[in-house]
C-alpha positions in Angstrom: 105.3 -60.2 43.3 107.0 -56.8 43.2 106.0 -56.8 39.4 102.5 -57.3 40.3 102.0 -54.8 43.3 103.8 -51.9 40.6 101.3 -52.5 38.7 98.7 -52.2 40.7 99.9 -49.3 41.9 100.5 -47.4 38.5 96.7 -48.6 37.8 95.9 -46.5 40.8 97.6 -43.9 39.8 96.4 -43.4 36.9 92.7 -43.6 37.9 93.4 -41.3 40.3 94.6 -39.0 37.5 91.8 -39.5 35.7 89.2 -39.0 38.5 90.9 -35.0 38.6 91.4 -34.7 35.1 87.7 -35.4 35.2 86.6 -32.3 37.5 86.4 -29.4 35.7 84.2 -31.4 33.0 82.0 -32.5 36.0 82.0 -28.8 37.3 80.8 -27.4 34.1 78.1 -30.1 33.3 77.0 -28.9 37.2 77.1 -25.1 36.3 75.3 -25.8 32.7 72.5 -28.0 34.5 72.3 -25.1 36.8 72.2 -22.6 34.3 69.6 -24.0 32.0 67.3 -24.3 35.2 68.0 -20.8 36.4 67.1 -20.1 33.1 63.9 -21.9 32.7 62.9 -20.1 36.4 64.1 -16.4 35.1 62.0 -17.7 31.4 58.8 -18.3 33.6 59.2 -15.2 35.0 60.1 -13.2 32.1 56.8 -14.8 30.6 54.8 -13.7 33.5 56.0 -10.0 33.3 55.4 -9.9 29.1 51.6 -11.2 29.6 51.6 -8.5 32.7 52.6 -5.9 30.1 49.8 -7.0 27.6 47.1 -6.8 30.4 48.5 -3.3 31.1 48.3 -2.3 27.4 52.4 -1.8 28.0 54.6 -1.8 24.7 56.9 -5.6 24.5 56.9 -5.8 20.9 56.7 -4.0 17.7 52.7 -4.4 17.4 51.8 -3.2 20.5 54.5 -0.3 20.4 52.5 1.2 17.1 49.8 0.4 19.1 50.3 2.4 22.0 51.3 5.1 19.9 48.5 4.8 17.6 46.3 5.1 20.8 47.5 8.4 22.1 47.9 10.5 18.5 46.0 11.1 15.4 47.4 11.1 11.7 44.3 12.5 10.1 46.2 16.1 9.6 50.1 15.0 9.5 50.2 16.7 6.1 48.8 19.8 6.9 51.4 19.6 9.5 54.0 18.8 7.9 53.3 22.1 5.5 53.3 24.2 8.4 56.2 23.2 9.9 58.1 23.7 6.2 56.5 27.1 6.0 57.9 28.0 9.5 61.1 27.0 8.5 61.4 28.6 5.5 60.0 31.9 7.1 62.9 31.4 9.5 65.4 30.8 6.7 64.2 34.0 4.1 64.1 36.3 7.1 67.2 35.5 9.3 69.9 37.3 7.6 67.9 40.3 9.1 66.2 39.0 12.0 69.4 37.4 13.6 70.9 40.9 13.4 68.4 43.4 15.3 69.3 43.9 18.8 66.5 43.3 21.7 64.6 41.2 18.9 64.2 38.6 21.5 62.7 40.8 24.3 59.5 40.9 25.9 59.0 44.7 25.9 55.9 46.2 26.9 53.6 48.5 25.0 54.6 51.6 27.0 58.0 51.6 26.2 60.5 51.6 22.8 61.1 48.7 21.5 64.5 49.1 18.9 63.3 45.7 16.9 59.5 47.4 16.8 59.9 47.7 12.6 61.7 44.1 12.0 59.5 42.1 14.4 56.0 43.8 13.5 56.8 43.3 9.5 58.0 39.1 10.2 55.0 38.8 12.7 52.6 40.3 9.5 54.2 37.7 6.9 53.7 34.6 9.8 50.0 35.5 10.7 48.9 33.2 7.9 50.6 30.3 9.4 50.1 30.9 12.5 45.9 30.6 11.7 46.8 27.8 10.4 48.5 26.5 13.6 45.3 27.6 15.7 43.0 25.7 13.1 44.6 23.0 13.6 44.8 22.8 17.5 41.0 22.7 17.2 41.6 18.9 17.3 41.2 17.6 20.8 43.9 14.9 20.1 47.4 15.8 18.9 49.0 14.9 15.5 51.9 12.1 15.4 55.2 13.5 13.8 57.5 11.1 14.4 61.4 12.3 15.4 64.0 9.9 13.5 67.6 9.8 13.6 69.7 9.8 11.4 73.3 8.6 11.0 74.4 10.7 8.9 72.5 13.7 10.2 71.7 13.1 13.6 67.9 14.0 13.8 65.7 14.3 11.3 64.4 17.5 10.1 61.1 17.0 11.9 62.8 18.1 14.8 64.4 21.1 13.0 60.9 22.1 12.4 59.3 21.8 15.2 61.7 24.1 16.5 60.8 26.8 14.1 57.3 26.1 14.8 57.5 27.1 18.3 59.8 30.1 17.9 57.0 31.4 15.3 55.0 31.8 18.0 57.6 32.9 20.6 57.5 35.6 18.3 54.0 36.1 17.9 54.0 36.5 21.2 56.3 39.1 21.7 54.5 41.2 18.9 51.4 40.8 20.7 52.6 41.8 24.1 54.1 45.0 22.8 51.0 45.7 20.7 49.0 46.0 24.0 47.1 42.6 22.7 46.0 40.6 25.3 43.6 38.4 23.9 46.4 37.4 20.8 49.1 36.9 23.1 47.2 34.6 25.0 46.3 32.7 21.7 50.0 32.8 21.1 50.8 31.3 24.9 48.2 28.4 24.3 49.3 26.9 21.0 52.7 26.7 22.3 51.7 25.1 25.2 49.8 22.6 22.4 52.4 22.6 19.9 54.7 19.9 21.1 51.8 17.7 21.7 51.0 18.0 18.4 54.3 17.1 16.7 54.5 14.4 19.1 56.4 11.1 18.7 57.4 8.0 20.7 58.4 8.7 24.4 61.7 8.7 24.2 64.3 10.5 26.2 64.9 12.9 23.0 61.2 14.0 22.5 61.1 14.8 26.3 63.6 16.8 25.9 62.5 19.2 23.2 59.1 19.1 24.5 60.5 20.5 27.7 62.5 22.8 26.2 59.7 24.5 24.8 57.2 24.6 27.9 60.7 26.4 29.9 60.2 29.2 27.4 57.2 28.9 27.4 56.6 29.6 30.9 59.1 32.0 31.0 57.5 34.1 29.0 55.1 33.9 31.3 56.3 34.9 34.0 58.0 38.0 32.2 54.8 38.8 31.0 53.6 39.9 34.8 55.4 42.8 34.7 53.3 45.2 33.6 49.2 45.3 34.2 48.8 43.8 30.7 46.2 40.5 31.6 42.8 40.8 32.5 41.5 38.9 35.8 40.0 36.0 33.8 42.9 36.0 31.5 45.2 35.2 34.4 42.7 32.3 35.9 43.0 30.5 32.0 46.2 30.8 32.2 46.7 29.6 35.6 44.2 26.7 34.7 46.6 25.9 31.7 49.5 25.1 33.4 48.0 22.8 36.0 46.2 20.8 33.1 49.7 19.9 31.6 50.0 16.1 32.0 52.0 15.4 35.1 55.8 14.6 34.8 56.0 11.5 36.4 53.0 10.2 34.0 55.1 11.3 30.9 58.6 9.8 32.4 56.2 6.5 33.2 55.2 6.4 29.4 58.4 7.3 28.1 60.2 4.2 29.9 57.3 2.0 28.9 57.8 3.2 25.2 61.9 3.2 25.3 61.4 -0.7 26.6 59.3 -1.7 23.8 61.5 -0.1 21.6 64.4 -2.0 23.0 63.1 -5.2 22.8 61.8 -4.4 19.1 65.6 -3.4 18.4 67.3 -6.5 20.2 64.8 -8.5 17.8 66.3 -7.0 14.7 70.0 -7.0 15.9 68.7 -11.0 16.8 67.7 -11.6 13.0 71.0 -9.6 12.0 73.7 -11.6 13.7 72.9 -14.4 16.5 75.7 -13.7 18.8 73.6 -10.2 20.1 70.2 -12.8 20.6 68.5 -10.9 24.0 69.3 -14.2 26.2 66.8 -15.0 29.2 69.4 -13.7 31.7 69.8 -9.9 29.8 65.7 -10.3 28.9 65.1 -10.2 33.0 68.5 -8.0 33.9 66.5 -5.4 31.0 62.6 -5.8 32.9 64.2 -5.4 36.0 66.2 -2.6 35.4 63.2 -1.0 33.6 61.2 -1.4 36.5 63.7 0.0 38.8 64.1 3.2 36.7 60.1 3.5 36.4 59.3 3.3 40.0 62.0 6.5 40.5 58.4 8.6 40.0 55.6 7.2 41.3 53.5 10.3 42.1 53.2 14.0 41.4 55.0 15.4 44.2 58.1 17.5 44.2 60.0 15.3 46.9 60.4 12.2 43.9 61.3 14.8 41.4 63.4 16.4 43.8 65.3 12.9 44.3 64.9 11.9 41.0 68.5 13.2 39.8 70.4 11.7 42.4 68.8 8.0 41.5 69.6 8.4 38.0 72.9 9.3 38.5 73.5 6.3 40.6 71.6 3.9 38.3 73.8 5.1 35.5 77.1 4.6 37.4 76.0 1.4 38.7 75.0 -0.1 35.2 77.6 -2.4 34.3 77.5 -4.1 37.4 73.6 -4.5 37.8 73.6 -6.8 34.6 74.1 -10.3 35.6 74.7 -13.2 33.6 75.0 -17.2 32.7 77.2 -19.8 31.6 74.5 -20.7 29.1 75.0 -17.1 27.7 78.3 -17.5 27.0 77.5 -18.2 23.2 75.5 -14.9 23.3 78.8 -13.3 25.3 77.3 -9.2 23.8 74.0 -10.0 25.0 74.8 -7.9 28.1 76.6 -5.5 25.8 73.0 -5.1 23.9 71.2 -4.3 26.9 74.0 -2.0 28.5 74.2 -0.1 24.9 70.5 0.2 24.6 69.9 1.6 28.2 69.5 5.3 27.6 71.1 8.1 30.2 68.4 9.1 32.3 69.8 11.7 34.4 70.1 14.7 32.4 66.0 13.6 31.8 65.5 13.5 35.7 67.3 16.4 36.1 65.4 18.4 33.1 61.8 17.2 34.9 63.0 18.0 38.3 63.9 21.5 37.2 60.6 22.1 35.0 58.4 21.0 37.9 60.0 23.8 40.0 59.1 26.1 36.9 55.7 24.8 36.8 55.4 25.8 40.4 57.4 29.5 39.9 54.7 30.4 37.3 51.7 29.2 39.0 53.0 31.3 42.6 53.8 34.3 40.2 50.1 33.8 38.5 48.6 33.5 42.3 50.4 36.7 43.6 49.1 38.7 40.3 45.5 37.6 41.0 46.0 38.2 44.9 47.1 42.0 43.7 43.9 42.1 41.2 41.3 40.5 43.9 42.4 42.4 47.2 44.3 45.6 45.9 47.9 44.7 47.1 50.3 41.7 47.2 50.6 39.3 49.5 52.7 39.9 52.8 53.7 35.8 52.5 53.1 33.1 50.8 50.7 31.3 52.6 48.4 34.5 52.0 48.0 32.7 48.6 46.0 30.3 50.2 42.9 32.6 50.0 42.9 32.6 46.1 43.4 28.7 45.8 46.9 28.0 45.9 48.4 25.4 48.1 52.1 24.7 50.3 52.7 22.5 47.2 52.7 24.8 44.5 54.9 27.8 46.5 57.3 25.2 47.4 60.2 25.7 44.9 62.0 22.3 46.2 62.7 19.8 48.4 66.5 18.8 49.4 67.4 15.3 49.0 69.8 15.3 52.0 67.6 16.7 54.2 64.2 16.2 53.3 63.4 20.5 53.7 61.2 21.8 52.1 61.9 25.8 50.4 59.7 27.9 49.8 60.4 30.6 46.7 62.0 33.7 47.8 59.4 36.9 48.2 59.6 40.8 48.9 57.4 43.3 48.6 58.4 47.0 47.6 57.7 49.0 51.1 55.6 51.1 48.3 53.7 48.3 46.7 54.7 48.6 43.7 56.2 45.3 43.3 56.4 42.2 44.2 59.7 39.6 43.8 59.7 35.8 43.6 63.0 34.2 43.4 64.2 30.6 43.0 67.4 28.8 42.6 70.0 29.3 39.6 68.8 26.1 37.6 72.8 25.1 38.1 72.4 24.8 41.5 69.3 23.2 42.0 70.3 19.8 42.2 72.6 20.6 44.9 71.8 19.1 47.8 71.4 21.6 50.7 71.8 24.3 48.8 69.4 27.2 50.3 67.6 30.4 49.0 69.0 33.4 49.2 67.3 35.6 51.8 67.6 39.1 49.4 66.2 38.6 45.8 69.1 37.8 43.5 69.2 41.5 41.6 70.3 42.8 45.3 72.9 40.3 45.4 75.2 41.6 43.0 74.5 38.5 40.5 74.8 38.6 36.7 72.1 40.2 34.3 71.4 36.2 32.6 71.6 34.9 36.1 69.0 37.7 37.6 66.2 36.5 34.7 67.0 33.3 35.4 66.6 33.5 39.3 63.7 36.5 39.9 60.4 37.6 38.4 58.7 41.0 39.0 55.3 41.3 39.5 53.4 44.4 38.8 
């Protein structure tokens, strides 16, 4: 009997045994049964957002990326183009041994004083004239020309962008020339093909063209404002120029495009890497984690006001931080384990972007105050004793508002004073360092009384004469 019940009870034993050596099998046909329906749910949705995209004419794939390129540019003149933007930078090349040398080349001097770089800068302006015709020939084209910016591993970017940089500081320079020469009418010519020129050597939306195009429209209206400081533009001169800076195409339209475009060309990538090697396949999970995240980073500007772009560092700091832990995942993704890596990898820094707009919308709003107060001096015979006098030629609380703090939600008006004798008028902001800061006030006294540095002073105040 003993014999029996022993062996009865080892037979227990061992299916008890068996029944937990059994569990974690169990557990993981659970959690894969799981999975693959989380992922059939996340697939239906993924689905419904792609077909949302083609309704919305939003780039998902490679056709409709060249699509919605092909839709905002024209190639009929990418070779004459292409010329000018060699001839530029071969001007740049032949005369730079000199022109890199002469001191004050780069200033905006007006026609009443001496200008040391007079000789040098008149002689290079004579020998660009006849490409920059060629420039305002070309601009006659209401839609802009595509010159697409590649990279390049071995050279980082492509020469395009090379050019295009010695396209616009032709006509930096031809601006310059003008404005000494007493030229109006040329130097505004000058002023509006740069503020075309990086709509015509446009590319894909990404983060680098955006960039460079901003780059360009800072000095652009810088020189701009600079320009005020002597009675150099005529009344109707300083209403197209006025009317040229509010037609740019808002900020928050061009960050919406650009995040469109960089997530069509994420998913076109993640195809190719796909085709390449199998283990980086965009999985369901990392196809919704990228949508989602997308969509968060789009909806960070909404609307053109300066509280988003205001806020708009901040977010983008935080989204970058918080990356790695926003991407979730699957046990059915653990054949695909660099999926997430893909997506993580592909996701480009925003900040310094959010940070570049929210800085050029305050400059956008500098230059059109400045503008306002020169055509309040024209129109009533003296400046404005506040800002809210600019009311009565058309400006509003929106565009003298220099920015509004995160923290605290304030709103700052630009800084303004008013020589006792009228002979002036200063309009200050905030050091572009410090204008992400939050709380971070406006002086009272215009920079140049405050002791600052000579770079910081240009930076920070415009005089208006």
């Amino acid at each position: 009997m003993m014999s029996v019940v022993e062996s009865n009870r080892l037979t227990r034993s061992d299916r008890f045994y068996w029944l937990i050596a059994s569990v974690p099998p169990l557990l993981l046909g659970v959690l894969l049964i799981v999975g693959v329906i989380r992922d059939q749910l996340l697939a239906s949705q993924v689905r419904r957002s792609l077909a949302s995209f083609v309704d919305e004419g939003i780039p998902h794939d490679s056709h409709s990326l060249t699509v919605a390129i092909d839709n905002r540019v024209s190639k009929e003149q990418s070779k004459a183009w292409q010329e000018i933007a060699v001839a530029a930078s071969y001007l740049e090349t032949e005369w730079w041994p000199l022109y890199g040398q002469v001191a004050d080349i780069d200033l905006l001097v007006p026609s009443n004083m001496a200008w040391k770089a007079e000789p040098v800068a008149i002689a290079f302006a004579e020998q660009a004239a006849p490409v920059v015709a060629q420039i305002a020939a070309l601009n006659e084209s209401a839609r802009p020309v595509w010159q697409p910016i590649f990279y390049d591993d071995d050279k980082g970017l492509a020469t395009q962008l090379s050019h295009h940089r010695s396209v616009s500081r032709l006509l930096f320079h031809e601006f310059r020339v003008a404005y000494h020469e007493g030229d109006s009418a040329r130097a505004l010519r000058a002023l509006t093909l740069i503020d075309r020129i990086s709509r015509a050597f446009d590319g894909e939306h990404l983060v680098v063209c955006e960039l460079v195009h901003a780059a360009v429209e800072f000095r652009q209206t810088e020189l701009t404002r600079e320009s005020l400081a002597s009675d150099f533009w005529t009344a109707e001169q300083l209403a197209e120029m006025r009317q040229m800076n509010a037609a740019r195409l808002p900020l928050y339209k061009r960050w919406r495009d650009m995040i469109d475009d960089t997530q069509g060309s994420i998913i076109v990538d993640a195809n190719k890497q796909a085709m390449e090697s199998p283990t980086y396949r965009m999985t369901t999970t990392a196809t919704w984690d990228l949508l989602s995240l997308i969509g968060q980073v789009k909806n960070t500007l909404t609307s053109d006001t300066l509280e988003q772009y205001s806020q708009a560092p901040d977010r983008m700091r935080q989204f970058d931080y918080d990356l790695p832990r926003r991407l979730t995942s699957s046990i059915t993704d653990v054949p695909f384990a660099r999926s997430n890596q893909l997506v993580q990898s592909a996701m480009p820094t925003l900040q310094p972007l959010a940070d570049t707009f929210f800085r050029l919308q305050m400059q956008r709003n500098w230059t059109t105050t400045a503008i306002g107060i020169k055509q309040f001096r024209l129109q009533f015979g003296r400046f404005p004793s506040s800002l809210t006098e600019l009311s009565q030629v058309g400006l509003t609380s929106n565009e003298w508002t220099a920015v509004i703090t995160p923290v605290y939600g304030a709103e700052l008006s630009f800084g303004y004073k008013v020589a006792a004798d009228q002979s002036e008028a200063i309009l200050w902001t905030l050091s572009p360092q410090r204008a992400i800061d939050s709380g971070v006030g406006i002086s009272k006294q215009p920079p140049s009384e405050l002791e600052q540095l000579a770079d910081m002073i240009q930076q920070m105040e415009v005089r208006i004469r």
